[in-house]
C-alpha positions as CSV (number, residue, x, y, z in Angstrom):
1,X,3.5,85.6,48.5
2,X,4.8,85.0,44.7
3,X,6.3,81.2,44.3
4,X,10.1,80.9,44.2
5,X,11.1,80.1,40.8
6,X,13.3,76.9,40.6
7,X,15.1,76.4,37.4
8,X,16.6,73.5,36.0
9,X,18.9,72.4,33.4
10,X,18.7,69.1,31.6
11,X,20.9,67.3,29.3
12,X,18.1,65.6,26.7
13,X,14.6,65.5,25.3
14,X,13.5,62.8,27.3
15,X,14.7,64.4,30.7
16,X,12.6,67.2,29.9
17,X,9.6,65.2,29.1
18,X,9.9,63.6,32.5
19,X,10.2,67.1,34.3
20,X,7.0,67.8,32.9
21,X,7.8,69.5,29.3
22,X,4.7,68.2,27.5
23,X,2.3,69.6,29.3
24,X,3.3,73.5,28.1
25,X,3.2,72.0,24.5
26,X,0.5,73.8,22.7
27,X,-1.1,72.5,19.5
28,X,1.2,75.0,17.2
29,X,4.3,73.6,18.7
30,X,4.8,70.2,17.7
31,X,8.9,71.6,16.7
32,X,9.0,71.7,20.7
33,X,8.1,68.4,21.3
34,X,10.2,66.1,22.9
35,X,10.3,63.2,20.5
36,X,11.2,66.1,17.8
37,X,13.6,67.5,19.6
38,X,15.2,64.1,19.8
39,X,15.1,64.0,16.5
40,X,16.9,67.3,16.0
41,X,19.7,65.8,19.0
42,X,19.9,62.7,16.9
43,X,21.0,64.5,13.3
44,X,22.1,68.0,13.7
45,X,25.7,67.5,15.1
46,X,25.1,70.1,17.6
47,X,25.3,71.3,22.0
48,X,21.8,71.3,22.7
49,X,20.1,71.6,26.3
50,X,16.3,72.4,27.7
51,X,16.0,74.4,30.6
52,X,12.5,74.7,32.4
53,X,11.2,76.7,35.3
54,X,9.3,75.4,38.1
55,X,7.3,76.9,41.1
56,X,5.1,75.4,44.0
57,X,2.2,75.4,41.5
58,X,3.9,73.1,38.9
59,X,5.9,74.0,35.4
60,X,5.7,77.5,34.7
61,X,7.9,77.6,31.3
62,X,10.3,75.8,28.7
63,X,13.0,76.6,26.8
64,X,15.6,74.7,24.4
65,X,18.5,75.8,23.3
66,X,21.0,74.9,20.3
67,X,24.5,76.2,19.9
68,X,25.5,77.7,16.4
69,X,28.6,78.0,15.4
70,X,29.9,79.7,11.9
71,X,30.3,75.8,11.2
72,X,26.8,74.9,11.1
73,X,25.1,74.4,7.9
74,X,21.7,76.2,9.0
75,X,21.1,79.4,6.9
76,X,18.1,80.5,8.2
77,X,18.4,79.2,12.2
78,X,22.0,80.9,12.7
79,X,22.4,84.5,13.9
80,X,25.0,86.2,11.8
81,X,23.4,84.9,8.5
82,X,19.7,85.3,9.2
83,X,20.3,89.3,10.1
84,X,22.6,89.4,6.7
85,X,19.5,87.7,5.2
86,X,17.1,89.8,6.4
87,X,18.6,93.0,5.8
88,X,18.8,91.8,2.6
89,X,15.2,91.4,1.8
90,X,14.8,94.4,3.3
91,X,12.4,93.8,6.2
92,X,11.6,96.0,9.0
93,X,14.3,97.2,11.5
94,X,16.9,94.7,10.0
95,X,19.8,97.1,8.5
96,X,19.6,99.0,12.0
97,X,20.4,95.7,13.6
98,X,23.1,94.6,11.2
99,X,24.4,98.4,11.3
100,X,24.4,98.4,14.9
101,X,26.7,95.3,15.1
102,X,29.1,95.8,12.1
103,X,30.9,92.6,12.2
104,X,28.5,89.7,12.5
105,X,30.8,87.5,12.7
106,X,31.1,89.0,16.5
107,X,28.0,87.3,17.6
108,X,29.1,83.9,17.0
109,X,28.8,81.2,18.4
110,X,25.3,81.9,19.2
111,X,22.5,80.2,21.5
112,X,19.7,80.0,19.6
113,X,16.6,80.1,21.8
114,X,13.2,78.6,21.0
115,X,13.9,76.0,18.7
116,X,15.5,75.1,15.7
117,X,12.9,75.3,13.6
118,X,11.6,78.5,10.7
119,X,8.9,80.6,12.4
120,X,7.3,80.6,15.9
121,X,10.3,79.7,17.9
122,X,9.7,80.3,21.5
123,X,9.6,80.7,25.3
124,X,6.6,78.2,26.7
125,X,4.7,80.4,29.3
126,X,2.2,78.1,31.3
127,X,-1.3,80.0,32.3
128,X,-0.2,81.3,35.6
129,X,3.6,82.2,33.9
130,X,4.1,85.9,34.0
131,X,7.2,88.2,33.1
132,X,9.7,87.4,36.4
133,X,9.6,83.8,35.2
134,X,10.2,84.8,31.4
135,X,13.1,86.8,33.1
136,X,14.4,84.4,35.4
137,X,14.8,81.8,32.8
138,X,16.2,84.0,30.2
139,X,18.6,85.2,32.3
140,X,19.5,81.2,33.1
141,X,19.6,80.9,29.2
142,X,22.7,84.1,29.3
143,X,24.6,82.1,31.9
144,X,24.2,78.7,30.2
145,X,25.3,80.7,27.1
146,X,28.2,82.1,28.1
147,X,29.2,79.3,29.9
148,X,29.2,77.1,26.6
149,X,31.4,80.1,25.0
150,X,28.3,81.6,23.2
151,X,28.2,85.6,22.3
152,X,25.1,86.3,22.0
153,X,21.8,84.4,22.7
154,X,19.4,84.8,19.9
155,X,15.0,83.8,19.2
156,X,15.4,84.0,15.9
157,X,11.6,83.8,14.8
158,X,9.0,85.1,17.9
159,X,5.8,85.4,17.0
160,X,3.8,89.1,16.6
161,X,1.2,87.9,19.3
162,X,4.0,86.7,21.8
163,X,3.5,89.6,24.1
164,X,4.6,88.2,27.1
165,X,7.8,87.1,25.4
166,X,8.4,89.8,23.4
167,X,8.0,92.7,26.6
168,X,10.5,90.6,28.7
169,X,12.9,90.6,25.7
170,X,13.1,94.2,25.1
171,X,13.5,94.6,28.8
172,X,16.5,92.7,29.0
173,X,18.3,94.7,26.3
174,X,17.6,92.6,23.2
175,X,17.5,94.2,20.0
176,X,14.2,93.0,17.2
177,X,13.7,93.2,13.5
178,X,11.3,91.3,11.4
179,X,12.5,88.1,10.7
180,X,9.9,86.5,8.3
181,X,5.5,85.5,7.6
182,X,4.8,82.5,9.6
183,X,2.0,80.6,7.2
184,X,-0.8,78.5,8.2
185,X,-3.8,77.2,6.3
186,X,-7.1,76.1,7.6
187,X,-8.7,73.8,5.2
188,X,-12.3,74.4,4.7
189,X,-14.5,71.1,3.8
190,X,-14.0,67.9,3.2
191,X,-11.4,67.8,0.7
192,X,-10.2,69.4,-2.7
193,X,-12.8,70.4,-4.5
194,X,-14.2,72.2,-1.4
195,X,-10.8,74.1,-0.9
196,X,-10.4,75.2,-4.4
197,X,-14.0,76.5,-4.2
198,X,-13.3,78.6,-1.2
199,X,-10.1,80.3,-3.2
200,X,-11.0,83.5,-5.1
201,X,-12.6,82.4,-8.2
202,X,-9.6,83.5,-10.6
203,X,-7.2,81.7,-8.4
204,X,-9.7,78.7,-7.7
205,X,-9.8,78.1,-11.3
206,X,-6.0,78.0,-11.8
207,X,-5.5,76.0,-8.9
208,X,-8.4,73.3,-10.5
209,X,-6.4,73.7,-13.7
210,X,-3.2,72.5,-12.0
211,X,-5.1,69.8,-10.4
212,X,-6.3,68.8,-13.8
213,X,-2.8,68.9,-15.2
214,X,-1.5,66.5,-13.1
215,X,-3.6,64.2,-13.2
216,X,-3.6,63.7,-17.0
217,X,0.4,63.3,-16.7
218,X,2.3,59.9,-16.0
219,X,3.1,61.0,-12.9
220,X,1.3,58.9,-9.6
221,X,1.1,60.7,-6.3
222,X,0.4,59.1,-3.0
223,X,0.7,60.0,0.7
224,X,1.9,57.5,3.4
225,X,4.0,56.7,6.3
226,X,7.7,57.9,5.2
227,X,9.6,54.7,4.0
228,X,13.6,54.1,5.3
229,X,14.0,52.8,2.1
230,X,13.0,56.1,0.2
231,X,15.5,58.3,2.2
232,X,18.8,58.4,-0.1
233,X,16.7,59.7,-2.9
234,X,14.6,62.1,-0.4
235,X,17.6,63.2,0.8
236,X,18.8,63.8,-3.0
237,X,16.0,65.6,-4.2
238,X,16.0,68.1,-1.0
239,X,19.4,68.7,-1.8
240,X,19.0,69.9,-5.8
241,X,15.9,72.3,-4.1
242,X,18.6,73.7,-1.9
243,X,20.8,74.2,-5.0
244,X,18.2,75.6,-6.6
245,X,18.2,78.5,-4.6
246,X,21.8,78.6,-3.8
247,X,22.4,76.6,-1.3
248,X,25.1,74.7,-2.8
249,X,27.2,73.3,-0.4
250,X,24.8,71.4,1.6
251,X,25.7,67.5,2.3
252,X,22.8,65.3,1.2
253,X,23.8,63.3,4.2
254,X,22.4,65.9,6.5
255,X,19.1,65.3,4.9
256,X,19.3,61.8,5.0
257,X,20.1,61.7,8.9
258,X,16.9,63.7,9.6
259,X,14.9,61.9,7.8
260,X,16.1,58.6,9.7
261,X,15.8,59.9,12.7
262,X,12.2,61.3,11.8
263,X,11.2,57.4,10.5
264,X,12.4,56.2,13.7
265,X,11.3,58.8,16.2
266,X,7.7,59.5,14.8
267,X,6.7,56.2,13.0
268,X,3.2,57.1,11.6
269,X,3.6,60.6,12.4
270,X,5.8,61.4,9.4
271,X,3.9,61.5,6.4
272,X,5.4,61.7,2.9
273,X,3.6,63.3,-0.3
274,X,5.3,61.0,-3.3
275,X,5.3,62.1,-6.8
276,X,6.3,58.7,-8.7
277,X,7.3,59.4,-12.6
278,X,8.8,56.1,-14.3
279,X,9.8,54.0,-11.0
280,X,11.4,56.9,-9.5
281,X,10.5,59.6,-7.0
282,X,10.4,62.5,-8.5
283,X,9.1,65.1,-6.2
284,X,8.1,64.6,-2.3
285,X,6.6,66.6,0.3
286,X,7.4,65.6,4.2
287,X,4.4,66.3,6.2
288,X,4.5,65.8,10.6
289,X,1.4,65.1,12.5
290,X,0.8,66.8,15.3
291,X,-3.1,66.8,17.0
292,X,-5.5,68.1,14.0
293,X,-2.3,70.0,12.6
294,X,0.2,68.7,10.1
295,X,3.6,70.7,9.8
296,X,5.1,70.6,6.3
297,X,8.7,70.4,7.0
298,X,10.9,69.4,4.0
299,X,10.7,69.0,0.2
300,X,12.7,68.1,-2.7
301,X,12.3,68.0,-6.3
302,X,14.3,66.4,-9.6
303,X,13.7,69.6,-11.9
304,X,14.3,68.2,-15.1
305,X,11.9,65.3,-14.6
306,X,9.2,67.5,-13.2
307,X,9.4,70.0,-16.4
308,X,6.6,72.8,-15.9
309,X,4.2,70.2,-13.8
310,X,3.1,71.7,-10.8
311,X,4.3,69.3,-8.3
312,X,5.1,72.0,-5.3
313,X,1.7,72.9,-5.1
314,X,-0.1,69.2,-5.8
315,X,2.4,67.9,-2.8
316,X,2.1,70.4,-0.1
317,X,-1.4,71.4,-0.7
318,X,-3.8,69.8,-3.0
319,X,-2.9,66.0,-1.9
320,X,-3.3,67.4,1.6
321,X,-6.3,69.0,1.2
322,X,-7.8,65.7,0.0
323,X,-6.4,63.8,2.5
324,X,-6.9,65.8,5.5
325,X,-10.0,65.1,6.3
326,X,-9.7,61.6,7.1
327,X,-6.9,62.0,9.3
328,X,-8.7,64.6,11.1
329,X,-6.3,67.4,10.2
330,X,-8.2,70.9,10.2
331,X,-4.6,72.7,9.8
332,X,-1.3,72.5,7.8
333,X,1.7,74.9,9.2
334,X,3.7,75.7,6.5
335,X,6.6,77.9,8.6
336,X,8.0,81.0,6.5
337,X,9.3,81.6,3.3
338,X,7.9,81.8,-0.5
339,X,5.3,83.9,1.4
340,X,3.7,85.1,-2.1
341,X,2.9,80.9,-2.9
342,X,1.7,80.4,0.3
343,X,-1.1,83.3,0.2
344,X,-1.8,82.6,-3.3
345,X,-3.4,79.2,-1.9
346,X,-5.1,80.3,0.4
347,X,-2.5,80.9,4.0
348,X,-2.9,83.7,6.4
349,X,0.4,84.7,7.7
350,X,1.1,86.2,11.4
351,X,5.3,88.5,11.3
352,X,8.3,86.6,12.9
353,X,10.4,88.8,15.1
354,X,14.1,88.2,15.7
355,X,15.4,89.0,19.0
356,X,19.1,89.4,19.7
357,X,21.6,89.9,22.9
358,X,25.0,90.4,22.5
359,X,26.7,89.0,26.0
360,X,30.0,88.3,28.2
């Protein structure tokens, strides 16, 4: 006789992680761990519940939710704008999708399953989870949706190998397009030198180059536990990278209050790569711990300081690689986007799909 499927709704991160949540949290997902999903509930001004499903043999699966409304700031983690985005980078099946709906705008507010996070958002299937409880709690997630006024429910970045997930989605009516290249990066060795060595020999002696460079400049780069007192200028150089690329309206305030909350949620778990020119920071790189993984999660640079230096690449990968190996780190996530950068140093990527309802 199959178990009867009890599902729950709870309120916040830390009544989830008492009904059970951590222990369908994989080593890829520290974005769906409770004390990050606290942090999320502490700084992104938004509805956000966690819904889980439960039989006679324990937790089966996991699920948060956020509500997104055409208010909220997120580019890449709201419906309308990530099909408009993705269509416009042409990837695969997203025109049809934005074609089908006409009028984004119709989809909005929006329940964004999964996470709020870029790449590998997701239902958490336990080893004995199957299909009926993927569908019993994504039908939950519909009702919660259109309960809190929601048009649509959207995953806006499922993962190619997801094939549980992905089967149960297209049964219930949800329509898919690429939505980005999730990139990850084993690091061979036992610290730079050994992965520059393992790059390509043409790339391998750029990337030693660039390595070289910075370290004949003024500039000082360390890694440590991210410092409160850091955070107005973290949160100022994150916001001229979002400029950068067009992002122009974003408050640096919003950066500042996930950074806070990251200092005060994770402690030692949040890592900052520092670039120090003069007494000031000048480029940083904010790096979560999770297992043997690290998650690189935010960045920010002051352009005209930095010149032509390679500071992107010495932050996120070459400081890393040196320092990984005495935290025990064997991985760094670096989520999707600049997908060319990524493989150039070395990542493998696995497709995001997005995967969209329209309901009520």
């Amino acid at each position: 006789m199959t178990s009867r499927v009890v599902i729950n709704q709870w309120q916040t991160p830390e009544d989830a992680r008492e009904a059970g949540w951590n222990a369908l949290v994989g080593a890829e997902d520290f974005f769906l761990s409770p004390d990050w999903m606290r942090v999320l509930q502490d700084s992104a001004g938004a509805w956000m519940g966690y819904l889980t499903a439960r039989t006679d043999d324990g937790l089966q699966a996991a699920l948060p939710m956020v509500r997104a409304t055409l208010d909220s700031p997120w580019s890449l983690g709201r419906t309308d704008l990530l099909v408009r985005h993705c269509a416009d980078e042409g990837m695969d099946g997203a025109a049809e999708v934005l074609a089908g709906f006409g009028d984004m705008e119709r989809l909005m507010p929006s329940m964004m399953g999964g996470g709020r996070h870029l790449g590998r958002t997701r239902l958490m299937l336990g080893p004995g989870a199957g299909p009926e409880t993927a569908h019993r709690i994504l039908e939950e997630a519909e009702r919660v949706a259109a309960a809190e006024g929601c048009r649509s429910v959207c995953l806006p970045y499922v993962d190619a190998t997801d094939g549980v997930q992905r089967a149960v989605l297209r049964e219930r009516g949800y329509l898919a397009h690429e939505s980005g290249q999730f990139a990850s990066l084993t690091l061979p060795g036992e610290g730079f030198m050994d992965y520059a060595l393992a790059l390509p020999a043409r790339r391998s002696r750029r990337v030693r180059s660039e390595r070289r460079h910075i370290e004949a400049s003024d500039v000082r780069i360390t890694l440590a536990p991210l410092d409160p007192a850091d955070i107005p200028r973290l949160g100022a150089l994150e916001t001229r990278l979002f400029a950068k690329y067009g992002m122009t309206s974003w408050d640096p305030k919003r950066s500042e209050a996930v950074l806070t909350a990251a200092a005060e949620r994770l402690g030692d778990r949040a890592l900052v790569a520092k670039a120090v020119l003069d007494g000031s920071i000048v480029g940083f790189g904010l790096v979560l711990a999770h297992g043997d993984s690290w998650f690189a999660h935010r960045a920010g640079f002051d352009y005209e300081a930095v010149g032509k230096l390679p500071l992107y690449y010495e932050l996120l990968y070459y400081t890393l690689a040196d320092h990984a190996p005495r935290h025990g780190v064997k991985t760094v996530h670096y989520g999707i986007g600049s997908t060319d950068a990524k493989v150039s140093r070395g990542c493998s990527l696995s497709a995001q799909y997005l995967y969209v309802k329209e309901i009520g």
